[in-house]
C-alpha positions in Angstrom: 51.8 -44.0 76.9 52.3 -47.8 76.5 50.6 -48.5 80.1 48.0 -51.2 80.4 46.1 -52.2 83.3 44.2 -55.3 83.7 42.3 -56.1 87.5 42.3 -59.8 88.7 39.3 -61.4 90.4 40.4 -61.1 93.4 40.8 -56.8 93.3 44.7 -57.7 92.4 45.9 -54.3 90.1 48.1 -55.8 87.2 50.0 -53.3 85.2 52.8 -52.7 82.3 54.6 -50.7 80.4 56.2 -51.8 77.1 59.5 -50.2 76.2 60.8 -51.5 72.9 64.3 -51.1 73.5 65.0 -52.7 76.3 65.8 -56.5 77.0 65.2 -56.9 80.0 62.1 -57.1 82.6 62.0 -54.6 85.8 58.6 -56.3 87.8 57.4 -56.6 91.2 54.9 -57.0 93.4 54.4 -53.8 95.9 52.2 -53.7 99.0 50.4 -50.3 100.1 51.3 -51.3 103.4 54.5 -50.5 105.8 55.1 -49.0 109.1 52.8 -47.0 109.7 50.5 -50.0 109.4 51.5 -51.9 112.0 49.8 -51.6 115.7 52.3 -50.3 118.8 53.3 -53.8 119.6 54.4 -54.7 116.2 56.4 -51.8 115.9 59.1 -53.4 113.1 57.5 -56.0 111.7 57.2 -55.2 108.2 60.7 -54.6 108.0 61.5 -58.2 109.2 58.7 -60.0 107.3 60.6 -58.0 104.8 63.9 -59.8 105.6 62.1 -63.1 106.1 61.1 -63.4 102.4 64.3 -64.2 101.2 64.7 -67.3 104.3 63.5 -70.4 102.8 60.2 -71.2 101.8 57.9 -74.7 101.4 60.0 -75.0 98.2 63.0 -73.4 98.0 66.0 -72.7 100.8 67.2 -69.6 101.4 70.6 -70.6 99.4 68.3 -72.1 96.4 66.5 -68.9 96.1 70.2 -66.8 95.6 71.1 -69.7 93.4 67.6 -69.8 91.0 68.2 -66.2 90.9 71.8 -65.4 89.9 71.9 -68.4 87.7 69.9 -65.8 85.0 72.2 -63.5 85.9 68.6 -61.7 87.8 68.5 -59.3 90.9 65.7 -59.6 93.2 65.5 -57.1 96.3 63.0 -55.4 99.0 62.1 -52.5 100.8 60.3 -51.1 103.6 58.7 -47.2 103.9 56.1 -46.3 105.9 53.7 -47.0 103.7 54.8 -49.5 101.0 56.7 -53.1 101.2 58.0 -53.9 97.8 59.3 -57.1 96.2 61.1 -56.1 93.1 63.2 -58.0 90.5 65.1 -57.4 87.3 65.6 -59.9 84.6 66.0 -60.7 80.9 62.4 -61.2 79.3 63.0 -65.0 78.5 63.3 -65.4 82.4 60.3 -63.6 83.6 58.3 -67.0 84.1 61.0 -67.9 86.7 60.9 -64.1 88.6 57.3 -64.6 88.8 57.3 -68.2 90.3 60.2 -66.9 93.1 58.1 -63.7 94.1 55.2 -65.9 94.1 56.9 -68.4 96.4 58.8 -66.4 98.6 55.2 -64.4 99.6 52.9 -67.1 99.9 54.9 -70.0 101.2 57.5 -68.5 104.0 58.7 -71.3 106.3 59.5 -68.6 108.7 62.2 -70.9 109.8 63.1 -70.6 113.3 67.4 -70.8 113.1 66.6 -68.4 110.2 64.5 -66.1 111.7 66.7 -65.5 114.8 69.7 -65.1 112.6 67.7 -62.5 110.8 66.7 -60.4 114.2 70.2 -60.2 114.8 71.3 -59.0 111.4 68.2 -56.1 112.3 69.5 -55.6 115.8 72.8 -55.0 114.2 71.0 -52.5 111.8 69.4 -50.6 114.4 72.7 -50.3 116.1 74.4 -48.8 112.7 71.7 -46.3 112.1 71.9 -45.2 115.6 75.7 -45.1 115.5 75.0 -42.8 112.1 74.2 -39.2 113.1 72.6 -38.2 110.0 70.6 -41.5 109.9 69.4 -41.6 113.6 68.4 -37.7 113.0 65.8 -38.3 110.6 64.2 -41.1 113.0 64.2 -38.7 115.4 62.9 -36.2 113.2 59.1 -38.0 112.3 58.6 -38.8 116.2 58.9 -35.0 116.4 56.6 -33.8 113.8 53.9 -37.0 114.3 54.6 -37.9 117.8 53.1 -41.2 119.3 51.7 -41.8 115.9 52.5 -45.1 113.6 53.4 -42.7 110.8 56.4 -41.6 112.9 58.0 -44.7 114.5 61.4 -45.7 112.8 60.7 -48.1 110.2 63.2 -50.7 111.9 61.1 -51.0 115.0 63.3 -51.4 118.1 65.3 -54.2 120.1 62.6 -55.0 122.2 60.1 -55.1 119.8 62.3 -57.2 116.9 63.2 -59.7 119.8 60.2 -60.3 120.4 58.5 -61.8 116.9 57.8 -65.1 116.4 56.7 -66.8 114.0 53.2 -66.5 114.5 53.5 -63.2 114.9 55.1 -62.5 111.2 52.3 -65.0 110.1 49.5 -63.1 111.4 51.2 -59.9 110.1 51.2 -61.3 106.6 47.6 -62.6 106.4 46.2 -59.4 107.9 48.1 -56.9 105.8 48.9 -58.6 102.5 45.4 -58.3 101.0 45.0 -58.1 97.1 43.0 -55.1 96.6 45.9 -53.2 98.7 48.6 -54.4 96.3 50.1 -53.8 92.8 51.8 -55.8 90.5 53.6 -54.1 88.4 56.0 -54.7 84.8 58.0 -52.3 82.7 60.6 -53.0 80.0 60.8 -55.9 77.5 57.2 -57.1 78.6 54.2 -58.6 77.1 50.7 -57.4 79.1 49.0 -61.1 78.5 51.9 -63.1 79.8 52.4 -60.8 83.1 48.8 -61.0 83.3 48.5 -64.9 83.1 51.3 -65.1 85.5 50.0 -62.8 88.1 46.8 -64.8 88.0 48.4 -68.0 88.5 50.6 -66.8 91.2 49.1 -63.9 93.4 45.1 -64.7 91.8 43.9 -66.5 95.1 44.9 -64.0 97.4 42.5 -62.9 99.6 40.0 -60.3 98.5 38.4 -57.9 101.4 40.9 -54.8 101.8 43.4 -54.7 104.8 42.1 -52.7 107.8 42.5 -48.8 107.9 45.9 -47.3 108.9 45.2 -44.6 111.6 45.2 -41.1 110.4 47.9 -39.0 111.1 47.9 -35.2 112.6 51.2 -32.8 112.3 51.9 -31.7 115.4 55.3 -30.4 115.6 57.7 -30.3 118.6 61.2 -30.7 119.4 63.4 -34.1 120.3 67.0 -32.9 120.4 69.9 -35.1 121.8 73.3 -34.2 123.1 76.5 -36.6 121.7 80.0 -35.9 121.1 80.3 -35.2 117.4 82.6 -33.6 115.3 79.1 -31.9 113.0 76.1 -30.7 115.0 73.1 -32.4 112.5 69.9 -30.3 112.5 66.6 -31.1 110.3 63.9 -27.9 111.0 60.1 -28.8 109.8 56.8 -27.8 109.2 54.0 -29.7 108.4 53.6 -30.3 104.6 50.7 -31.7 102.0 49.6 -35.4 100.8 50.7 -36.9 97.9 46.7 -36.2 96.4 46.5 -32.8 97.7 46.1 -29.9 94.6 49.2 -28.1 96.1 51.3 -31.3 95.9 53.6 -30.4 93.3 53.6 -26.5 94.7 55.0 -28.0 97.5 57.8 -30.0 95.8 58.7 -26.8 93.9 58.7 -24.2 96.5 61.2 -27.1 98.3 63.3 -27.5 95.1 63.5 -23.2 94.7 64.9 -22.9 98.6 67.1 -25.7 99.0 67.0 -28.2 96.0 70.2 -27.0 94.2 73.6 -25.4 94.1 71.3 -22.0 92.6 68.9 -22.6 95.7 68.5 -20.1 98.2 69.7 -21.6 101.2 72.9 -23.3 99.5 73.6 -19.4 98.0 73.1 -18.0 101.6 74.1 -20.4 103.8 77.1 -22.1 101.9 78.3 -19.7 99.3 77.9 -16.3 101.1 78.5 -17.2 104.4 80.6 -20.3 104.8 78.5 -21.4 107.1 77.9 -25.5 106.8 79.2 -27.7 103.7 75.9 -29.4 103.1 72.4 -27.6 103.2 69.1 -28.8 101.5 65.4 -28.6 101.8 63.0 -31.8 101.2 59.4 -31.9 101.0 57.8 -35.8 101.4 54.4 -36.3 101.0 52.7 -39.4 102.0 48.6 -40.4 101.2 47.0 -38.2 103.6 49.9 -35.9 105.2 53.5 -34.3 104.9 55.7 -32.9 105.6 58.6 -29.9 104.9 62.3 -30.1 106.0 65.6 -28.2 106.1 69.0 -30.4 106.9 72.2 -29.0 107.7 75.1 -30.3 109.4 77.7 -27.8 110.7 80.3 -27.2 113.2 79.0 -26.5 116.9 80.3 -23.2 117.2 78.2 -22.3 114.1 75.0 -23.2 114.9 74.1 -20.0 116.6 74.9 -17.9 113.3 73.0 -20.8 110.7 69.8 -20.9 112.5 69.0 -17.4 112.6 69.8 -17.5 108.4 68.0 -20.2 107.8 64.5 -18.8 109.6 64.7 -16.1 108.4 65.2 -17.6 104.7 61.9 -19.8 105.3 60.0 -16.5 106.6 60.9 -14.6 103.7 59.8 -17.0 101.2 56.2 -17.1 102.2 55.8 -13.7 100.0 58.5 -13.1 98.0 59.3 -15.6 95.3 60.3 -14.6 92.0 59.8 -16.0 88.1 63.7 -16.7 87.8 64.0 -19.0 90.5 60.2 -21.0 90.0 61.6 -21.2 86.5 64.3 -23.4 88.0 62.8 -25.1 89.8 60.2 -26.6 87.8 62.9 -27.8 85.4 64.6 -29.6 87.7 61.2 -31.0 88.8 60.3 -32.3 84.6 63.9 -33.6 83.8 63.9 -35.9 87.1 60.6 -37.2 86.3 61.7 -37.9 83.0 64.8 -38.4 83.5 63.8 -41.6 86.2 61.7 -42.7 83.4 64.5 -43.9 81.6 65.1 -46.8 83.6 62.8 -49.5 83.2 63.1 -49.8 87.4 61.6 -46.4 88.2 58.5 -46.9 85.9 57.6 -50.1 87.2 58.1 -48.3 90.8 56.0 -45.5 89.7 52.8 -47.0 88.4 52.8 -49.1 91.2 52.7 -46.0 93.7 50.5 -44.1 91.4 48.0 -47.0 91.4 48.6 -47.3 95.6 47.9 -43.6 95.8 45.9 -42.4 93.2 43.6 -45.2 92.2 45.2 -44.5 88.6 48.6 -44.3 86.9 49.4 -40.2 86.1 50.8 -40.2 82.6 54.6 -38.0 82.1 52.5 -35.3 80.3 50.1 -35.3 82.8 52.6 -34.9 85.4 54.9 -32.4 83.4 51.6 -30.5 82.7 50.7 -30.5 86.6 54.1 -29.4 87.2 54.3 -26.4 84.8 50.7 -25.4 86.2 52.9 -24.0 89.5 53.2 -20.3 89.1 54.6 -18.2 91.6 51.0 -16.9 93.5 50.5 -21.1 93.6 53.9 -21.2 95.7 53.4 -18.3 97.9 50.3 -19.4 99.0 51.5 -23.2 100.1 54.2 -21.4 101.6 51.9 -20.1 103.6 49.7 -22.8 104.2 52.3 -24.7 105.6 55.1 -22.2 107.3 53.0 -19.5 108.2 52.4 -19.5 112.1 52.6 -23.2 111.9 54.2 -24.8 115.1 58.0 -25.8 113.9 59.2 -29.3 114.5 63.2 -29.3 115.4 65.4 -32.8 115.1 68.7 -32.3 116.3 72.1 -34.5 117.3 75.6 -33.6 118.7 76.4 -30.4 120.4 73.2 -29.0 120.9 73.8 -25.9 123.3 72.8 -23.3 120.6 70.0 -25.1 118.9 66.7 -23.3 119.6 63.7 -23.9 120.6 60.5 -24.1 118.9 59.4 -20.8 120.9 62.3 -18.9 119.4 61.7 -20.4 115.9 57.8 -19.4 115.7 58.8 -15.6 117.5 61.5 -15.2 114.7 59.5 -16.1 112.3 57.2 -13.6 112.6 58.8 -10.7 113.5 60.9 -11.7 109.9 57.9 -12.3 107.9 56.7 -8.6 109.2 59.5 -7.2 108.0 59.5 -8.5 104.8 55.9 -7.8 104.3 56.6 -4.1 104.9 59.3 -3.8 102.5 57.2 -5.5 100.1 54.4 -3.3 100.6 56.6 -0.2 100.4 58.3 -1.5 97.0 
């Protein structure tokens, strides 16, 4: 592994990873800071500081910025999760100097304009308004206010009217110099890179940022529940969930495969059951996410109203019977669809920078492919069973649900079913 790692001063995590046949530079700067980090009344924020980058700075206007940027033929871009911000880019190697200087500009010296910044509100008002107008999109906010309710971990990422009206300036200000502390952050390089130069150019940039760590995010507890919402749709959207494992937990990747095995693929269970043998919805999958302390385990489908009273049943019954009975065949699968897309993703000079940066965020270390490829082929099928029954077994359900929801259940009959399925299996187990 080409990775090198070199720490600044100031606790500021500078990493890269050489790939010889590439031209150009995938870089950024990510912060281990998002949503969940903000307090009640700044529900949103880091999405807009987000959007505020890119609005003018000291130096540069927002127009300059698009200008510096295509004029190398560059991309530059941002996101928001609930626990990172990250300021990415993508250039040719010769133009890394000039990526460097624009991240470095458009963090420390925001104008925070005030024409700009209300323009920018309204651009996330009219966001909020899309995602709400998008069934599948507004279901999974619902769905984390269900599993982690009145917790920071599970407020929508976009914040909401009220809260985005009311920023200010000050506000994003305050934000920025409470949050964006160096030890909490990761500047990371892949591709067509040199370590010295990235090294020299995060110290000139990002070197005098401050040095004490940003405060603690508050800990999050699973606790499952229900928020389920009538609307006029054509497809009734359901996501059922249990609580899952952290990113550093030892059944992490257990986790990932016993997702992947019931609902990761056209061989998975639920898409045999549910869509091949019985019709029943066009779309059906199983997701696990894991964050730094906590997860959590999903099933989505969308189907017609009239069959929700049919899936449900199935798809219980599905997650019941794969607490003890998982076979060789289907793990088998599982993992390799696990190893070729962590390999696959490291193709792309994008995904690597991405990774170490979360690895380092997470981990306190970058996890090299064989290590990871290594950690996944470690899964075997008692490994699965049990963190299938860490996680499902008896554990109160969490239900997200949109459109006509007359037949959707409730958590009761979800944790009742579940049982008396799991019984069953168990016996026939036994007696095989």
């Amino acid at each position: 592994m080409s990775v090198e790692i070199t720490t600044l001063a100031n606790g500021l995590p500078v990493v890269t990873d050489r790939m010889g046949h590439v031209e150009s530079v995938s870089l950024g700067l990510w912060v281990g800071r998002g949503s969940r980090s903000e307090r009640e009344s700044e529900h949103g924020i880091s999405h807009l500081l987000e959007h505020m980058a890119f609005k003018g700075t000291s130096r540069r206007s927002a127009r300059r910025i698009a200008e510096e940027i295509e004029a190398v033929g560059g991309e530059l871009d941002a996101a928001t999760s609930v626990e990172t911000t990250a300021y990415h880019a993508r250039v040719l190697r010769e133009d890394v100097p000039l990526m460097v200087d624009i991240l470095g500009d458009i963090l420390r010296n925001s104008s925070f304009d005030s024409e700009e910044l209300a323009r920018e509100k309204h651009v996330i008002l009219q966001e909020i308004g899309a995602a709400r107008d998008t069934p599948d999109d507004y279901l999974f906010d619902l769905f984390p206010q269900a599993a982690w309710r009145g917790q920071p971990i599970g407020r929508p990422i976009l914040g909401t009217p009220e809260t985005v009206e009311g920023f200010g300036a000050d506000a994003l200000r305050g934000y920025l110099a409470r949050q964006y502390r160096a030890p909490d952050m990761v500047f990371s390089a892949a591709g067509a890179v040199e370590h010295d130069e990235i090294v020299a150019l995060a110290r000139e940039h990002f070197g005098d940022l401050p040095s004490d760590p940003a405060p603690e995010v508050e800990a999050a507890t699973y606790s499952g529940g229900a928020l389920i919402e009538a609307r006029e749709l054509v497809e009734t959207q359901i996501v059922l969930g249990f609580p899952g494992v952290g990113m550093r937990d030892t059944d992490y990747f257990a986790a990932q495969a016993l997702a992947t095995l019931l609902g990761g693929g056209m061989s998975s269970r639920l898409f045999q059951e549910v869509r091949e043998q019985r019709g029943l919805c066009y779309s059906i999958y199983a997701f696990h996410w894991g964050f730094s302390d906590t997860g959590v385990f999903g099933i989505h489908a969308a189907t017609g109203p009239e069959d929700v009273a049919e899936l449900m049943p199935v798809v219980v019954d599905e997650v019941a019977r794969v607490i003890d009975d998982v076979t060789d065949e289907e793990l088998g699968r599982a993992r390799a669809q696990l190893r070729a897309g962590l390999l696959m993703a490291r193709e792309r000079s994008s995904a690597r920078a991405s990774q170490m940066a979360r690895h380092l965020l997470t981990q306190g270390r970058v996890i090299s492919p064989d290590e990871l490829v290594a950690l996944i082929d470690a899964v075997d099928v008692d490994r699965v069973r049990a963190v299938a029954e860490r996680m499902l077994a008896g554990k109160a359900p969490t239900i997200a649900a949109v459109g006509d929801v007359a037949h959707v259940p409730s958590s009761e009959w979800i944790t009742e079913r579940m049982a008396g399925a799991g019984s069953a299996t168990d016996r026939l187990r036994r007696a095989g």
